[in-house]
N, C-alpha and C positions, 0 to 999 in steps of 0.2 A: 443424391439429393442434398446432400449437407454441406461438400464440397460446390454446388450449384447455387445454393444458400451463401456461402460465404463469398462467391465471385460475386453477386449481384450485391452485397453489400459491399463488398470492397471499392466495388467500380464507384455507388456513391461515394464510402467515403473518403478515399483518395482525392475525389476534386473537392474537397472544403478545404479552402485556405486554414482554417480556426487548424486542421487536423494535420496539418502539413506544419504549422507553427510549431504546437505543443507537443509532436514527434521529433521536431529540430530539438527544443527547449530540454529534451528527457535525452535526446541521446547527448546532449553537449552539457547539461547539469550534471550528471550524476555522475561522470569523470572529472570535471571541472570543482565543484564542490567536494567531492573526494581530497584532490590534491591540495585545496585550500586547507582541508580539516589536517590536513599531512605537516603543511608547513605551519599550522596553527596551533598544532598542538606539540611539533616537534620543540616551539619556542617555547612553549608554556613550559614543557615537562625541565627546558634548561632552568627557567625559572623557577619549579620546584624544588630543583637539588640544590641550587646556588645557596650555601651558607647553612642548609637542611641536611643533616645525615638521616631523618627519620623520612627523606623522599625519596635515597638515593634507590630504591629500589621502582621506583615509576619508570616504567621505559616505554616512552610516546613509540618509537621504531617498531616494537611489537605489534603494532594495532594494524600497521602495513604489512607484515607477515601473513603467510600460511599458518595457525589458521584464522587467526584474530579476522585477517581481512573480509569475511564472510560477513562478522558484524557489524563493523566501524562501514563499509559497506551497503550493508542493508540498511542500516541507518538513515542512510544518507536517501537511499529508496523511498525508504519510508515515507517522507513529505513530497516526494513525487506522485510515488503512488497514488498519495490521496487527491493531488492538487490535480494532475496529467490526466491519471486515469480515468477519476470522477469524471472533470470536464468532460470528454470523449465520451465515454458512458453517456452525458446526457446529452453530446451532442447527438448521436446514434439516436436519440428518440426524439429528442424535441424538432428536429432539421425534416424530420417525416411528416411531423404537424404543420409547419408552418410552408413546406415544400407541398403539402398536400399530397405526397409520393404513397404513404401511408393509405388514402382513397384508392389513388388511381392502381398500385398494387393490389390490391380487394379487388376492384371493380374487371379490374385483368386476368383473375381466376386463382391468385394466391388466397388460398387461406390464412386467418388469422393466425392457427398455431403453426404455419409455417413463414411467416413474418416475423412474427415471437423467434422462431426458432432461429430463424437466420440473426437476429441481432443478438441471441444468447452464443451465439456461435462467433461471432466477431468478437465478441466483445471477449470472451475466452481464447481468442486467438489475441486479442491484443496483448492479456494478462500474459498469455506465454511469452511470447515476442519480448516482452517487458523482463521476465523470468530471463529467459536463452541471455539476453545481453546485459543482466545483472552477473550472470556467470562468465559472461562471455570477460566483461574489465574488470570483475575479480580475480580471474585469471591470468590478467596480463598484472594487474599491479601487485598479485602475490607471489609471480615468477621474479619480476623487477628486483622487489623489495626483500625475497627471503634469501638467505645467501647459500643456503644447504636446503636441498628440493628431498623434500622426501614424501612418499607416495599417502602414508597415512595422517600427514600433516594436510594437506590438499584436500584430504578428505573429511578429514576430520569433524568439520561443521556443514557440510552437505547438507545435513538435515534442513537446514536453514532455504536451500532449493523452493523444496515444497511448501516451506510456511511464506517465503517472497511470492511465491504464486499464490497461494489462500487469502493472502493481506491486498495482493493487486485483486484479486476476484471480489473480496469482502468489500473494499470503497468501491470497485466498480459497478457492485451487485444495488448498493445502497444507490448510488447516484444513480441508476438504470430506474431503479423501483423511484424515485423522485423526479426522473423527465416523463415517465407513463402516469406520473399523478400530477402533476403543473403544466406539461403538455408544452411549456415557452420556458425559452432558455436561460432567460434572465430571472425568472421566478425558481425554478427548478436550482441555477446556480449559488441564488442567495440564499435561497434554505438549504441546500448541502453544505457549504459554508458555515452560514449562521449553528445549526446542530453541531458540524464533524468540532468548532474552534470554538465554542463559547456554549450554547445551550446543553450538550452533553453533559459537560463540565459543573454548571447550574446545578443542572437533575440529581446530579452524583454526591457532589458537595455541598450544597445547599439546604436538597432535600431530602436525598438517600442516608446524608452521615447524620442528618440531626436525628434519623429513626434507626438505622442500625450500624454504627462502624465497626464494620467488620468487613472479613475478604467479598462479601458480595457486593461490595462497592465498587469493582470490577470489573466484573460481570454486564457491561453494556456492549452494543454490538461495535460503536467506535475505538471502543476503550480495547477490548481482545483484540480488534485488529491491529491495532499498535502494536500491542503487546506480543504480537506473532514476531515482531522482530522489533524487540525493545531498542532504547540507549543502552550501550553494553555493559553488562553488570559488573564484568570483571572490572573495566576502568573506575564507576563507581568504588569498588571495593579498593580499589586502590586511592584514588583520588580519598574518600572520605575513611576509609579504616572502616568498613561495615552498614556505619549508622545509616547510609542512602537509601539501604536497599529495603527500609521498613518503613514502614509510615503507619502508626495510628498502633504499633504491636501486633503488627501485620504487614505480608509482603507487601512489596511495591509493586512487584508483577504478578500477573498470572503465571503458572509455569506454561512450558512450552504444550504440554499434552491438554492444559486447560483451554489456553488459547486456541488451539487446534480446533478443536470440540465444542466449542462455544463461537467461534465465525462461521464453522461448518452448519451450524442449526442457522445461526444469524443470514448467512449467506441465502439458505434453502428456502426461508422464510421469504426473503424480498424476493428472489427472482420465483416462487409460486404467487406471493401479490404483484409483482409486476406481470403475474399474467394472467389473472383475474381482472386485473384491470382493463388488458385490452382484448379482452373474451367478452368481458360485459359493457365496457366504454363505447361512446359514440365515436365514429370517424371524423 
């Protein structure tokens, strides 16, 4: 059934140009902007040292290694994540409203929760697919780049695997749960948007810190999923001697067991109202 579920969604989604772009755009950015940050930062760190003995210990070449590369990396995922996957996420539902494929699947003897099911299933096949070939050119640029391969350097931030998969599922689950409530792609895109880069931010800063600044300022469902695979804190530490990594006499990040834990409820929340939505919504 789930395997049959996920061929009928594929066959649509395959033929949308939109899905065929931003599949180019994700496999060609996130090696591409990789190497840019390579030779971006390889010049900065010369800039550092230049005339500075209190820099000479910054080494940009590390961040290209086994195991730094997981991060510097994931990073660079990170704004794909949100921009790629969202999209897709909503394309997967709004493309059903306005294709009116959504009816005529009902009316053809699928049921609702296996409609639901098939595009929760996609849409977690995408996040992996997204996963597999975030390891996949970590892999090749920390073989390149490290010059001594050793098995528990490779390994070493792995954990970082699972939390690139939770962070693609947490934007993807949000954008999913905003195409089954806007229903049209251009509404759905601008408030995924509007919240993930500007109203989040608002809520937290504006109005969270003037009542309580402290760690639960955090604690929003955008905010964790960042933080599942921050800006890496070691370069901070280096870059600034410490003071980056606090704000307010408090972390800057969630830790990784927080962020876990806190996208994982976030995550469970949207895709049970993305499916209340189209349990009780009109077709």
């Amino acid at each position: 059934m789930m395997l049959h579920l996920l061929s009928l969604e594929w066959k649509k989604l395959k033929c949308y140009n939109t899905f065929k772009v931003l599949a180019i755009l994700y496999a060609l950015a996130l090696p591409l902007v990789f190497l840019m940050g390579q030779l971006f930062f390889n010049h900065f760190g010369e800039k550092m040292q230049t005339g500075n003995p209190a820099n000479e210990m910054f080494n940009t070449d590390a961040m290209f290694m086994f195991p730094e590369v997981w991060d510097y990396l994931g990073y660079v995922g990170n704004w794909l994540n949100f921009f790629v996957l969202g999209l897709l996420s909503i394309i997967l539902v709004t493309n059903d409203y306005s294709y009116k494929t959504l009816r005529q699947n009902i009316m053809t003897g699928m049921s609702r929760n296996q409609f639901f099911l098939g595009k929760l299933i996609i849409m977690t096949a995408l996040c992996l697919a997204a996963t597999l070939y975030y390891f996949l050119i970590g892999m090749i640029f920390g073989l390149i780049n490290t010059e001594t391969i050793f098995l528990h350097k490779i390994t070493q931030n792995m954990d970082l695997l699972f939390r690139y998969f939770l962070q693609c599922l947490a934007y993807s689950s949000f954008a999913f749960l905003l195409g089954w409530l806007f229903r049209r792609m251009a509404l759905a895109t601008i408030a995924y948007i509007i919240y993930v880069m500007f109203l989040e931010m608002v809520i937290r800063y504006l109005g969270h810190a003037s009542i309580a600044a402290n760690k639960t300022l955090h604690f929003y469902p955008m905010n964790a999923a960042e933080d599942l695979v921050p800006f890496p804190v070691k370069m901070m530490r280096e870059l600034f001697n410490g003071p980056a990594e606090t704000q307010m006499g408090f972390s800057f990040f969630l830790t990784p067991t927080e962020a876990v834990i806190t996208s994982l409820i976030y995550t469970s929340m949207f895709v049970f109202f993305s499916f209340r939505l189209i349990k009780r919504g009109d077709l």
